[in-house]
C-alpha positions in Angstrom: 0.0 0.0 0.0 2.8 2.0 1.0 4.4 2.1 -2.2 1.9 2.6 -4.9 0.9 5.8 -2.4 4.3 7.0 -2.7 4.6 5.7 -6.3 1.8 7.7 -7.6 2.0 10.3 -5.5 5.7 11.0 -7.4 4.0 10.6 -10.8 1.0 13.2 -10.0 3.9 15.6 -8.7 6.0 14.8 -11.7 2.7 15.0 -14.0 1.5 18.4 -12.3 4.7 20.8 -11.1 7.0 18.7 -13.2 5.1 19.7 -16.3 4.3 23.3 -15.1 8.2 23.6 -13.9 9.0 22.6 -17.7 6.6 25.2 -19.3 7.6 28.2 -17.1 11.2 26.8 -18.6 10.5 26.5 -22.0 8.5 30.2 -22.1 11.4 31.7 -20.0 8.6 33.1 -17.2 8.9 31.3 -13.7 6.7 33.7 -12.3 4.1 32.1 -13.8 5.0 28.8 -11.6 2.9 30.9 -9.1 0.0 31.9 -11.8 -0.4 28.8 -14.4 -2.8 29.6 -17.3 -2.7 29.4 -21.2 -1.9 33.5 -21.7 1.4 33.1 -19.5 2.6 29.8 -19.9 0.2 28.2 -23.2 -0.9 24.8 -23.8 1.0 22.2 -21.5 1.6 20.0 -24.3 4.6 22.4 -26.0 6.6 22.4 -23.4 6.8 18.6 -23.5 9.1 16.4 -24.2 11.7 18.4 -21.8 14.9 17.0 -23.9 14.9 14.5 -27.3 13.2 14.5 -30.0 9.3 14.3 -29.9 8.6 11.4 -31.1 7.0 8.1 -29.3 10.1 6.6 -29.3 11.7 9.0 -26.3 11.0 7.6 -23.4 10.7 10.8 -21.3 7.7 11.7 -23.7 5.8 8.6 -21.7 6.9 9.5 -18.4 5.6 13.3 -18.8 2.6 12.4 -20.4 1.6 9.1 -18.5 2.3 11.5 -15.5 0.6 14.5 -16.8 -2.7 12.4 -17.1 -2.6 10.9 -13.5 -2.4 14.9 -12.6 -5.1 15.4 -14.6 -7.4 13.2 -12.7 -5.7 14.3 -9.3 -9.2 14.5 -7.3 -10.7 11.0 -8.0 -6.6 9.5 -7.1 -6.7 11.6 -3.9 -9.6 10.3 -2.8 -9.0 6.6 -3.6 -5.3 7.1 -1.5 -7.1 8.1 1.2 -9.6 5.8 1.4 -7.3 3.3 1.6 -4.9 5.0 3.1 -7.0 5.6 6.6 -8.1 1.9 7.2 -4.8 0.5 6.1 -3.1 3.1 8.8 -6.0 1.7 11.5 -4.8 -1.9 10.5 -1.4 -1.3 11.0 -1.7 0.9 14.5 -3.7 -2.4 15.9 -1.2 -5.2 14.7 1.2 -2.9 16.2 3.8 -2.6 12.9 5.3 0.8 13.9 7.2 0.9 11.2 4.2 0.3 8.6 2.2 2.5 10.6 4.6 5.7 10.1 5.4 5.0 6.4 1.5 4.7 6.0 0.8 7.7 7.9 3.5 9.5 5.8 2.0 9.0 2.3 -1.7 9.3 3.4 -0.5 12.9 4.9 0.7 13.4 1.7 -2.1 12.6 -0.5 -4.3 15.0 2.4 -1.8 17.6 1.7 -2.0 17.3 -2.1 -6.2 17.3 -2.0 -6.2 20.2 -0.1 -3.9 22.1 -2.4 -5.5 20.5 -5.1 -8.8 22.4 -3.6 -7.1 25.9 -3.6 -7.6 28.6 -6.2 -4.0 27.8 -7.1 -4.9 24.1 -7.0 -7.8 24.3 -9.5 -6.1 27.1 -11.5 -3.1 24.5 -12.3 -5.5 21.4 -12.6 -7.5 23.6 -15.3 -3.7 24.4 -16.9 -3.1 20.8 -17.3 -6.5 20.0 -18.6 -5.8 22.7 -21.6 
């Protein structure tokens, strides 16, 4: 459990601020990091791949995009991490695994953390970015 939360929790980061890191890049504005939208930083998709040719044979054009769409559906992901997330850290607190229990309660933090940014005015102003 531990590891796909941490696993996707890397490729929703990487698919979200990974891709909007790349596009403040590739237009030479990283102010916009802290204002995403199509006037500053246009369509998500030029920015990508960030090095190599664009083709499907560059592996890096997976990773950004495969990444890019787990971002995109970043509220119905949250919500499945944490569903899972808060009985699997109950499990683990009664069986006693204190070591389970704390990388548990790490990544479900983590997914809360990203839900409730993901809920902000910046949140939903990046999700609609990506969804451009």
């Amino acid at each position: 459990m531990v590891s796909a939360q941490l696993l996707l929790l890397a490729v929703c980061l990487v698919g979200s601020f990974g891709v909007l890191l790349m596009a403040a890049l590739h237009t030479d504005d990283l102010p916009a990091v802290l204002d995403p939208g199509l006037e500053r930083l246009g369509d998500p998709k030029d920015s990508l791949p960030p090095a190599g040719p664009d083709s499907l044979w560059n592996p890096l054009v997976w990773v950004f995009e495969i990444s890019r769409v787990v971002a995109m559906f970043v509220y119905p992901v949250a919500f499945v991490a944490l569903v899972l997330g808060v009985p699997s850290l109950v499990r683990t607190w009664r069986i006693g695994d204190r070591k389970g229990f704390g990388w548990l309660m790490i990544g479900t933090g983590m997914w809360f953390a990203l839900a409730v940014l993901a809920l902000t005015p910046y949140g939903t102003q990046l999700h609609g970015w990506l969804l451009d």
